[in-house]
C-alpha positions as CSV (number, residue, x, y, z in Angstrom):
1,X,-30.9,-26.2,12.0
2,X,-28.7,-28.9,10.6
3,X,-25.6,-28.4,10.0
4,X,-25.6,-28.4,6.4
5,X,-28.2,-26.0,6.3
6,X,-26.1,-23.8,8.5
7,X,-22.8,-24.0,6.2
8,X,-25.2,-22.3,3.5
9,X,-26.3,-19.1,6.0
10,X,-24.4,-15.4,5.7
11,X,-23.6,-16.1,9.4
12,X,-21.2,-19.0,8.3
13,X,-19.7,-17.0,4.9
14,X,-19.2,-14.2,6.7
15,X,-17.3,-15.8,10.2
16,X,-15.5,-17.9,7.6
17,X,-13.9,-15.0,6.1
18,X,-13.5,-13.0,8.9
19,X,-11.6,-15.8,10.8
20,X,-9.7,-16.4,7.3
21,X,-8.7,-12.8,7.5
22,X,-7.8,-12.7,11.2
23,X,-5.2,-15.7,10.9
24,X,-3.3,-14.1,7.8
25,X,-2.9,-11.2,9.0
26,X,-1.0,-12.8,12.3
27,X,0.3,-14.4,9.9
28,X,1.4,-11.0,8.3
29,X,2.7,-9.7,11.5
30,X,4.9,-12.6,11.3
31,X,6.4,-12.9,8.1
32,X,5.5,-9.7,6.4
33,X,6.2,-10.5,3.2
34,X,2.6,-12.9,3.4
35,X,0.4,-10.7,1.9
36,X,-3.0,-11.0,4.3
37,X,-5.4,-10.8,1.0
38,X,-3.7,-13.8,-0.7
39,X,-3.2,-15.8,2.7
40,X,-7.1,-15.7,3.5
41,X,-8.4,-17.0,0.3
42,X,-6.4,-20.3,0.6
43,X,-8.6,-21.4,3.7
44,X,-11.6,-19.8,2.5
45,X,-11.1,-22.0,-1.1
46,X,-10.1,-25.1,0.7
47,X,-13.0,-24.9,3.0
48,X,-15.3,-24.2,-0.3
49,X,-13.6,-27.4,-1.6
50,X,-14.2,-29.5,1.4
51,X,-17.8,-28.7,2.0
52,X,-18.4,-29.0,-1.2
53,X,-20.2,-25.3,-1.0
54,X,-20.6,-23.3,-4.0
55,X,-19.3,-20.2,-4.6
56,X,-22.8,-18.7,-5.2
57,X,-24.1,-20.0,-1.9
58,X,-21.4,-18.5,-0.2
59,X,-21.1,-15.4,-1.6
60,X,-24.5,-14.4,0.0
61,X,-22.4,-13.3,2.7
62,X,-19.6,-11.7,0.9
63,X,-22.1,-9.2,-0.4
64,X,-22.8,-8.0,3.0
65,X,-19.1,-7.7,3.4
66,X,-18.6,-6.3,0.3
67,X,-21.4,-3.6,0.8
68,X,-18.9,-2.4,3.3
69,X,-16.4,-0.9,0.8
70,X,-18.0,1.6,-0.1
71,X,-17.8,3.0,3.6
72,X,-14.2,2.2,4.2
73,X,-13.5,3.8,0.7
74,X,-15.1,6.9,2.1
75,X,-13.1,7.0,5.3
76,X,-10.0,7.4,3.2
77,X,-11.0,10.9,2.8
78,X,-10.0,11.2,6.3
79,X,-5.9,11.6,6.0
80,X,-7.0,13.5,2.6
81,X,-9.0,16.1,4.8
82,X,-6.3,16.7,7.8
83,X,-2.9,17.3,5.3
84,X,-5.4,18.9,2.1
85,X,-3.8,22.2,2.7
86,X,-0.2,21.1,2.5
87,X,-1.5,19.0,-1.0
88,X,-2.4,22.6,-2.7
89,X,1.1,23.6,-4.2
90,X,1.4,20.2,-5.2
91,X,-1.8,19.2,-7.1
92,X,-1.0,20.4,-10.0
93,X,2.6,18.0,-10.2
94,X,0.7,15.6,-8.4
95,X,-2.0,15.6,-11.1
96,X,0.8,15.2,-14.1
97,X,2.3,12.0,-12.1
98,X,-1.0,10.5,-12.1
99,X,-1.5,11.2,-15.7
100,X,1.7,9.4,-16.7
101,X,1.4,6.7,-14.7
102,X,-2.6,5.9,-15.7
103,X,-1.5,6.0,-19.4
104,X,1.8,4.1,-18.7
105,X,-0.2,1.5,-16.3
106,X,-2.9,1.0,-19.7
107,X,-0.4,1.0,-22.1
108,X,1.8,-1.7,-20.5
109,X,-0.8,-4.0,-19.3
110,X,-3.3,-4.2,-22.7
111,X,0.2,-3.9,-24.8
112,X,1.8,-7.0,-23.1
113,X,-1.4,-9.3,-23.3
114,X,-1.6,-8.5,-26.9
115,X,2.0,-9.3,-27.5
116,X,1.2,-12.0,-25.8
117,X,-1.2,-13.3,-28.8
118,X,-4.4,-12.9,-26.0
119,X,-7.8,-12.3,-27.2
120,X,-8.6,-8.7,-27.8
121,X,-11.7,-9.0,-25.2
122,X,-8.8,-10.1,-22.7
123,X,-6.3,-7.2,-24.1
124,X,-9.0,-4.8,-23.5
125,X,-9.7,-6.3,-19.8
126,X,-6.2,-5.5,-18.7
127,X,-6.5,-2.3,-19.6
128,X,-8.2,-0.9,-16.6
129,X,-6.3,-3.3,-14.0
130,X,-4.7,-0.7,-12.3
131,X,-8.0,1.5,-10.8
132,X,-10.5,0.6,-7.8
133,X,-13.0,-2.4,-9.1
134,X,-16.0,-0.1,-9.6
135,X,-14.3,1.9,-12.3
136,X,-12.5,-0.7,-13.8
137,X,-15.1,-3.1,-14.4
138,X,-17.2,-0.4,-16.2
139,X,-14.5,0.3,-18.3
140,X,-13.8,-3.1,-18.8
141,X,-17.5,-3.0,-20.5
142,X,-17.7,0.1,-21.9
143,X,-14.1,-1.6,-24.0
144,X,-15.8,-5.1,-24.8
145,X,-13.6,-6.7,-22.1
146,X,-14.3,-9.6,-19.4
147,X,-15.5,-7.9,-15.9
148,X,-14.6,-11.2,-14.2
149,X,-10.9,-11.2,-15.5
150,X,-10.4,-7.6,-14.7
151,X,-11.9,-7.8,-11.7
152,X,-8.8,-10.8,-10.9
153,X,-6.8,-8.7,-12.8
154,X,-7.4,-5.7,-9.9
155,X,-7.4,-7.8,-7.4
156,X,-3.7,-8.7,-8.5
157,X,-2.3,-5.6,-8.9
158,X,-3.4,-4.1,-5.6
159,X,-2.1,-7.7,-3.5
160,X,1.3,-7.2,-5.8
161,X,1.3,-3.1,-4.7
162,X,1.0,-3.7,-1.3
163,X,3.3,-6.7,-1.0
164,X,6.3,-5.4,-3.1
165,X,5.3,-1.9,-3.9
166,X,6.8,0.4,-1.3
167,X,10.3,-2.2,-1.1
168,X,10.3,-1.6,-4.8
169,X,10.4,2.0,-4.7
170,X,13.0,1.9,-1.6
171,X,15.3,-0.2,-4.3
172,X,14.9,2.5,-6.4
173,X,15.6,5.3,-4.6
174,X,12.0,6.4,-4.1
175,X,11.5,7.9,-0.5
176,X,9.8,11.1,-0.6
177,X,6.4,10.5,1.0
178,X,3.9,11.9,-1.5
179,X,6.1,10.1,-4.5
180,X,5.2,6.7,-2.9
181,X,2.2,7.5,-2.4
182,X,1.2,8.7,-5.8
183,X,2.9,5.7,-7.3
184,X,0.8,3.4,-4.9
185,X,-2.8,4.9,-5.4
186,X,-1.7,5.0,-9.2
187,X,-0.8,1.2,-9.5
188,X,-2.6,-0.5,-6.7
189,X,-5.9,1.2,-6.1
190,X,-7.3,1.0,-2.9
191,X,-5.2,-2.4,-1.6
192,X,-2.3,-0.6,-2.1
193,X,-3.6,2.7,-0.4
194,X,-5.0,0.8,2.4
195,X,-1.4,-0.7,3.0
196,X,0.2,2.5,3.7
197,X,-2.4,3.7,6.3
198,X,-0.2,2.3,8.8
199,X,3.3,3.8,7.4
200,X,2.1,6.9,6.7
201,X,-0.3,9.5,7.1
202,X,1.1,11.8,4.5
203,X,1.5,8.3,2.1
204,X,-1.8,7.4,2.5
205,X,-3.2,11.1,1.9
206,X,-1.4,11.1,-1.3
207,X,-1.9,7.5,-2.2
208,X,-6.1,8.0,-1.7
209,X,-6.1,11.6,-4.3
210,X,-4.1,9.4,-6.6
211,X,-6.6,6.8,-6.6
212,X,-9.3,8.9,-7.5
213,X,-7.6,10.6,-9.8
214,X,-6.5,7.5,-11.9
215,X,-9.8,6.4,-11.8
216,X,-11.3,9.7,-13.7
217,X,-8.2,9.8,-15.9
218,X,-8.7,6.0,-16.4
219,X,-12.0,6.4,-17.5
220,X,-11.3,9.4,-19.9
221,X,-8.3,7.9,-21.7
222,X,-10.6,4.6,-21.8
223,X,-13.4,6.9,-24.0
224,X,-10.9,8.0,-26.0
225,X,-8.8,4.3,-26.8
226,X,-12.8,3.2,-27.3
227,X,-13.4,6.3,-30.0
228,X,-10.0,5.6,-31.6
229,X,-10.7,1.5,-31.9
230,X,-13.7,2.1,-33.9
């Protein structure tokens, strides 16, 4: 096999990215404010660029790393299965927190591209920028959006979350572990839960019920903006 022929195989998409992903994140040990997601697509897009690979051709591999999410979404259920019992008495607050912040989270982002003179098909793709990319991307339809900007858009907010999101709430006086990590699965999705597996077990239990939840409540407010548009 030539090697030309061999840039355009899985094997080479997938090792790419994995070695991309293996250097930021020493990288991230380092200097910790590098976030690892942001670090590994600048070799992966300069390597693109110097092959002169398309994106298509290469992302025959990310789908089989992609297919993967949905696995290591499910083993977030984990920490949610060992501390569920000392969640109970606080569902029902938890819940409310999650409510706010999912209407706050839609409210800010579509509000400020609109002020911003964007597009309504754009205003309504920031909407769901906030929840996992399943959910937001079918929102994103279901409002007449752009899949492909929300999908950046999601992308954003989760490397933002993770980066700056528990300093943030540090600054502001945010320590309690299942505040943070209701205010992490509610703005960064699973990025942002993922981040805290490593702080926290109680953070990350929170932070992965949040998710969910802001996903359903996501897509519920979403019906109703789309009944009240019409």
């Amino acid at each position: 096999m030539s090697a030309a022929a061999w840039v355009r195989t899985p094997a080479f998409s997938i090792g790419l990215t994995v070695l991309a992903y293996w250097a930021a994140l020493a990288l991230h040990r380092r200097w910790r404010w590098v976030p690892p997601i942001v670090a590994a697509c600048v070799p992966i897009v300069a390597a693109l660029l110097l092959l002169r690979e398309p994106y298509a051709e290469y992302n025959r591999g990310g789908d089989v790393l992609t297919w993967w999410l949905g696995p290591a979404t499910v083993a977030l259920a984990v920490p949610m299965y060992r501390n569920g019992l000392a969640l109970r008495r606080s569902l029902p607050r938890l819940a409310l927190m999650v409510l706010a912040g999912a209407v706050v989270g839609m409210a800010t982002a579509g509000g400020t591209a609109w002020l911003l003179g964007a597009p309504r098909a754009v205003a309504m793709s920031a909407v769901p920028k906030s929840v996992t990319t399943p959910i937001a991307v079918e929102v994103s339809r279901e409002l007449g959006g752009i899949p492909q900007i929300t999908i950046a858009l999601v992308i954003l907010a989760g490397v933002l979350g993770a980066t700056f999101g528990p300093a943030l709430l540090r600054l502001a006086g945010v320590r309690e572990d299942r505040a943070v990590g209701a205010a992490m699965g509610t703005a960064s999705h699973g990025i942002g839960t993922a981040s805290l597996v490593r702080r926290s077990e109680m953070q990350a239990t929170v932070s992965s019920w949040a998710m969910a939840a802001a996903g359903v409540f996501t897509s519920l407010l979403a019906a109703l903006l789309r009944l009240v548009a019409r």
